[in-house]
Backbone as XML, in Angstrom:
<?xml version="1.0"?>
<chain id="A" units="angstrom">
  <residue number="1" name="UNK">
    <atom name="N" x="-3.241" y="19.947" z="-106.847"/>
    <atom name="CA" x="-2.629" y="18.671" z="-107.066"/>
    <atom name="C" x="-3.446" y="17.820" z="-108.035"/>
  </residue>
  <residue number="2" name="UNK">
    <atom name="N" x="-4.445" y="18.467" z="-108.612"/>
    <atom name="CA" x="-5.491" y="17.487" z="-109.463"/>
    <atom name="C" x="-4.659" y="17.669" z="-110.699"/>
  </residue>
  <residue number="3" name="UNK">
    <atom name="N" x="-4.556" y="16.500" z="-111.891"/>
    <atom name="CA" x="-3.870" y="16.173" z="-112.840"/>
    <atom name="C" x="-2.432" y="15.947" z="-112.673"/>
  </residue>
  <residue number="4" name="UNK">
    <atom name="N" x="-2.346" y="14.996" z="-112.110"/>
    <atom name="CA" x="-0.659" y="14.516" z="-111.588"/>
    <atom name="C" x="-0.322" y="13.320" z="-112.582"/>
  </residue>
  <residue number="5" name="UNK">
    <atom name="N" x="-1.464" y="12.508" z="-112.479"/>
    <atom name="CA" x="-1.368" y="11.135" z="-113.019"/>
    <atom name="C" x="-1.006" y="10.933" z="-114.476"/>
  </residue>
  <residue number="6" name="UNK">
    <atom name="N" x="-1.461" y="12.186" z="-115.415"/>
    <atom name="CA" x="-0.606" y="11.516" z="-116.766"/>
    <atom name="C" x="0.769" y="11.725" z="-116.637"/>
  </residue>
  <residue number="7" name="UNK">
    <atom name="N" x="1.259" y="12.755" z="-115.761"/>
    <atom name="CA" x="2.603" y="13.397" z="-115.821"/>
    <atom name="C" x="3.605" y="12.634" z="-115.154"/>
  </residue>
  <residue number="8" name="UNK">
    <atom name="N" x="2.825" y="11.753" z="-113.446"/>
    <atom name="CA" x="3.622" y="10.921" z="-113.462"/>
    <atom name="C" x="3.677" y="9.759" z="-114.165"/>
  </residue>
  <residue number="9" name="UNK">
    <atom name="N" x="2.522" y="8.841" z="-114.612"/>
    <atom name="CA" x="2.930" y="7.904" z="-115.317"/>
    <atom name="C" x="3.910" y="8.220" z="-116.458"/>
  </residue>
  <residue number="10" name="UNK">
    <atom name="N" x="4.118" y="9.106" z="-117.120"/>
    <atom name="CA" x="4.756" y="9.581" z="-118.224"/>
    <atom name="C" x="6.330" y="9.071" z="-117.624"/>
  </residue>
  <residue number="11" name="UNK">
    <atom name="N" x="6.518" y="9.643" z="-116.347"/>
    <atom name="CA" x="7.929" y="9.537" z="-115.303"/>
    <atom name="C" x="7.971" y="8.069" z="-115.235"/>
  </residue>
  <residue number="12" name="UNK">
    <atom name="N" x="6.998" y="7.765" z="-114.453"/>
    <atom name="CA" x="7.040" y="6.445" z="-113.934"/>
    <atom name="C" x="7.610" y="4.882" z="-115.506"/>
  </residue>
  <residue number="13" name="UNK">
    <atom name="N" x="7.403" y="5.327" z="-116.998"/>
    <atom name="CA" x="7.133" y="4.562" z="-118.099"/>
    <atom name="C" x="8.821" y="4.630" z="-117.979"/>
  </residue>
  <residue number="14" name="UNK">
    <atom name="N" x="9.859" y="5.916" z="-117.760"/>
    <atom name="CA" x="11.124" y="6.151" z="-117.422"/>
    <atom name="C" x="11.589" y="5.389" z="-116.890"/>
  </residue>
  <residue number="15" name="UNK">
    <atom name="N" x="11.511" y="5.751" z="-115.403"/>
    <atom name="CA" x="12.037" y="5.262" z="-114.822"/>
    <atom name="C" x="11.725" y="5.799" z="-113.368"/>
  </residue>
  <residue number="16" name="UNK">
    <atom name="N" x="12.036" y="5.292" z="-111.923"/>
    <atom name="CA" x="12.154" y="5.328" z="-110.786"/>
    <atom name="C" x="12.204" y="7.045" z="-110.280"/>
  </residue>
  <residue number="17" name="UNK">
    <atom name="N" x="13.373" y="6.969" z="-110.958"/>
    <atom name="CA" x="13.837" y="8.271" z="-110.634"/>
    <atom name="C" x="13.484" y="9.133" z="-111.188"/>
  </residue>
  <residue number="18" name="UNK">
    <atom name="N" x="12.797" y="8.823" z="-112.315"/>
    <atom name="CA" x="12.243" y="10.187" z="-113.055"/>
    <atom name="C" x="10.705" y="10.879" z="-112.078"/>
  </residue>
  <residue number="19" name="UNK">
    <atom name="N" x="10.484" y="9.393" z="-111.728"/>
    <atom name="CA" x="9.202" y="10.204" z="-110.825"/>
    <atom name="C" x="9.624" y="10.813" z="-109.512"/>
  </residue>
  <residue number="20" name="UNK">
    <atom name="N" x="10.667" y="10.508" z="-108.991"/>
    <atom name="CA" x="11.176" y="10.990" z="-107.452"/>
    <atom name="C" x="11.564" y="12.604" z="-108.587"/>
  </residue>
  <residue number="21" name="UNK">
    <atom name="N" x="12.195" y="12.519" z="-109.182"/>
    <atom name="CA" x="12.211" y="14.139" z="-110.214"/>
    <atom name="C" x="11.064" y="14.640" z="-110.337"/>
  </residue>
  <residue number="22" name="UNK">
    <atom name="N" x="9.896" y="14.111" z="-110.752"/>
    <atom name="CA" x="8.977" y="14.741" z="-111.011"/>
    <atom name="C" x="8.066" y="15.919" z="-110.012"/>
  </residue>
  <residue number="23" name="UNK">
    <atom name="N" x="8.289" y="14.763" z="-108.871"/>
    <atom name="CA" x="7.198" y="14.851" z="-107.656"/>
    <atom name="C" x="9.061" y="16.151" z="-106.963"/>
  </residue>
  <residue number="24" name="UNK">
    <atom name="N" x="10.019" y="16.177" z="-106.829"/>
    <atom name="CA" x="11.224" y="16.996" z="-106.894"/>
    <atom name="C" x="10.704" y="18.350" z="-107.174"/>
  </residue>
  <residue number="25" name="UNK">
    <atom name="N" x="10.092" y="18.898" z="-108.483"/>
    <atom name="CA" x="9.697" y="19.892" z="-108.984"/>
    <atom name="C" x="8.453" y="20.127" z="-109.012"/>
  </residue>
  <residue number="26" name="UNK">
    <atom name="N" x="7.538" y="19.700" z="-108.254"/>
    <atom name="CA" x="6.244" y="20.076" z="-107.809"/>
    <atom name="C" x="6.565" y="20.170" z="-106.304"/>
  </residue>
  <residue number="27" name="UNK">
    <atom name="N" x="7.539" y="19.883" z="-105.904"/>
    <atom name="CA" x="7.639" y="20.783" z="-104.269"/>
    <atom name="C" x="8.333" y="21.353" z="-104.375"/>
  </residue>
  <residue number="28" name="UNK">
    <atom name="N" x="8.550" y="21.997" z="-105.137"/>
    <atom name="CA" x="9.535" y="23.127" z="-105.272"/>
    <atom name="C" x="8.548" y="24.043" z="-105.927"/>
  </residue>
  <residue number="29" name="UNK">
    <atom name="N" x="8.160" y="23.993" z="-106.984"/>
    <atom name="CA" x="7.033" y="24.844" z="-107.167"/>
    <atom name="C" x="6.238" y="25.049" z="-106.011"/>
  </residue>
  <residue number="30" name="UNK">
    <atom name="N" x="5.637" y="24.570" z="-105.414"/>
    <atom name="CA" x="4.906" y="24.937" z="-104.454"/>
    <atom name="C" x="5.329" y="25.725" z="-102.955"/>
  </residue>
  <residue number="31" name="UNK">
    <atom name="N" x="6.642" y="25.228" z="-103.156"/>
    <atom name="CA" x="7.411" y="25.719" z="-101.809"/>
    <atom name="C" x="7.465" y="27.404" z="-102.574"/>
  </residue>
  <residue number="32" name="UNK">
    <atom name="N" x="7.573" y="27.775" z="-103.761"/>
    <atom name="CA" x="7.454" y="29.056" z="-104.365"/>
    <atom name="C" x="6.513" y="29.746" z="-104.015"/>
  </residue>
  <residue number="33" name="UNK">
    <atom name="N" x="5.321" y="28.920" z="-104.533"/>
    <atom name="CA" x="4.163" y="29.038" z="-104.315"/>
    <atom name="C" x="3.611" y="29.699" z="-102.645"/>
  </residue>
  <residue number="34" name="UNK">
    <atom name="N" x="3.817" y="29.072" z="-101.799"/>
    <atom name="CA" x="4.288" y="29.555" z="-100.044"/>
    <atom name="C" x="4.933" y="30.564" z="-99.871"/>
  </residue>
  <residue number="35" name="UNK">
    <atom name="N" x="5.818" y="30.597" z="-100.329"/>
    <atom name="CA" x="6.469" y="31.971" z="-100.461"/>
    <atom name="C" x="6.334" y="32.777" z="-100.937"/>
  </residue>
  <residue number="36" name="UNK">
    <atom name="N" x="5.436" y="32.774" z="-102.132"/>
    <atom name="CA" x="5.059" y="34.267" z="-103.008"/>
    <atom name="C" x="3.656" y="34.548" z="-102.227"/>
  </residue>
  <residue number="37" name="UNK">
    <atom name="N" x="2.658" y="33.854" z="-101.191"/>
    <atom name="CA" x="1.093" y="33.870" z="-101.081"/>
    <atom name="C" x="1.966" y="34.369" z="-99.141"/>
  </residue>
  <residue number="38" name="UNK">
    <atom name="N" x="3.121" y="33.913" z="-98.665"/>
    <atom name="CA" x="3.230" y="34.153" z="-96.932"/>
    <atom name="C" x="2.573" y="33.088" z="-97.105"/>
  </residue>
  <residue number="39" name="UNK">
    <atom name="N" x="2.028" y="31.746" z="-97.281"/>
    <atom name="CA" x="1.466" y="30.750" z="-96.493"/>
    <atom name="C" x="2.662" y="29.510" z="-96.099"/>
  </residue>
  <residue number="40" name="UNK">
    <atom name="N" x="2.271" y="29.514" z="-94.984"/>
    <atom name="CA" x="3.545" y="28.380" z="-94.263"/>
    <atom name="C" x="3.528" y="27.258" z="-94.150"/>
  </residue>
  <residue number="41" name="UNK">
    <atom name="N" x="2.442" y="27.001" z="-95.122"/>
    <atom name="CA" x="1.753" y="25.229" z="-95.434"/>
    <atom name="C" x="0.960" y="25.410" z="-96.656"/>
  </residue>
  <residue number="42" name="UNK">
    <atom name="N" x="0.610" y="24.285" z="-96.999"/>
    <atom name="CA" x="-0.828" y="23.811" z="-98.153"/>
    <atom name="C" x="-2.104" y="24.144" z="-97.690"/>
  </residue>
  <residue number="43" name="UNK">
    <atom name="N" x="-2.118" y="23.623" z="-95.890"/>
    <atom name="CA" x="-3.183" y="24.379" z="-95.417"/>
    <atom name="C" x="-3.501" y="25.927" z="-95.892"/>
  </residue>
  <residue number="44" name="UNK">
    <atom name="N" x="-2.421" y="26.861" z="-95.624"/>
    <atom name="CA" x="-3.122" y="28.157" z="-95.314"/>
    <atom name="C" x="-2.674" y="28.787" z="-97.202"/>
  </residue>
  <residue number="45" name="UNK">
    <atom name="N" x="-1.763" y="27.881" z="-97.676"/>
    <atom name="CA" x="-1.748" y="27.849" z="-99.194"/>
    <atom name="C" x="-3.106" y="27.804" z="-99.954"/>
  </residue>
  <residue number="46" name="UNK">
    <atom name="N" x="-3.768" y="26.785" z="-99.285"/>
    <atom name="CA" x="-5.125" y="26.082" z="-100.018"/>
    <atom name="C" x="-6.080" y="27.517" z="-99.834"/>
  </residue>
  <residue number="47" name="UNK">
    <atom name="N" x="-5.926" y="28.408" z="-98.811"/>
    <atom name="CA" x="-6.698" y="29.789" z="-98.519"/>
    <atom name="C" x="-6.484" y="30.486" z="-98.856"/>
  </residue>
  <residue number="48" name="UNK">
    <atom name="N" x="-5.305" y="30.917" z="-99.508"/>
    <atom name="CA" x="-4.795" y="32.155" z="-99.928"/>
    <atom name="C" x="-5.816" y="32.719" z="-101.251"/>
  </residue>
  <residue number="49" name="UNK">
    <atom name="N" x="-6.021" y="34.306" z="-101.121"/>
    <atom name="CA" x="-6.780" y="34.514" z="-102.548"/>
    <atom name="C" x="-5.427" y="34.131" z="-103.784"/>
  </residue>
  <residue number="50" name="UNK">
    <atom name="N" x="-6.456" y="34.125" z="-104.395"/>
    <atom name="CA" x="-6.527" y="33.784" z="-106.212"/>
    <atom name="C" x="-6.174" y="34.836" z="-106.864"/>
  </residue>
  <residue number="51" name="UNK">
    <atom name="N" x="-5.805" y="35.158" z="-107.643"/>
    <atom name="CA" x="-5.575" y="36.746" z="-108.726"/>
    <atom name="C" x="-5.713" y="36.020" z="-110.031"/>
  </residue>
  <residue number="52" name="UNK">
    <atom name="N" x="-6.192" y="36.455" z="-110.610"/>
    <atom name="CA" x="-7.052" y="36.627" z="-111.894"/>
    <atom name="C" x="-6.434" y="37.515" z="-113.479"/>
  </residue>
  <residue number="53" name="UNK">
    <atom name="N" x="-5.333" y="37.473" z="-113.854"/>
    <atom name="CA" x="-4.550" y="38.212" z="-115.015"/>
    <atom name="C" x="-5.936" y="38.805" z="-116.201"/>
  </residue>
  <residue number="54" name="UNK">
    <atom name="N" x="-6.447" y="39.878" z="-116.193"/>
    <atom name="CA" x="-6.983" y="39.953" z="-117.443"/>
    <atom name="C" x="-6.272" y="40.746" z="-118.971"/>
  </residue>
</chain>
C-alpha cells in the first residue's frame, strides 16, 4: 500500500468519485492478489512468499 498518495491526489484533483474509483481498483487488485497467493486476508497476504521473474 506504500505510494498511494500521488495516485490518489491525482483522483482526488477530479473528483470525489474518481477516488472512490481509484481505491475500487486497488481492492480488486488485491482481492486477485488473495486469490492467486490462497491468502484469505492482507494478514496472511502480507506472508505469502514473493517470486522473483528473472
Amino acid at each position: 500500500m506504500v505510494g498511494q498518495a500521488a495516485g490518489v491526489l491525482q483522483s482526488a484533483l477530479i473528483s470525489s468519485e474518481a477516488v472512490i474509483d481509484h481505491f475500487q481498483v486497488i481492492i480488486a487488485q488485491l482481492r486477485v492478489a488473495c486469490f492467486c497467493t490462497g491468502s484469505a486476508n492482507l494478514a496472511q497476504l502480507r506472508q505469502a512468499p514473493l517470486v522473483a521473474q528473472t
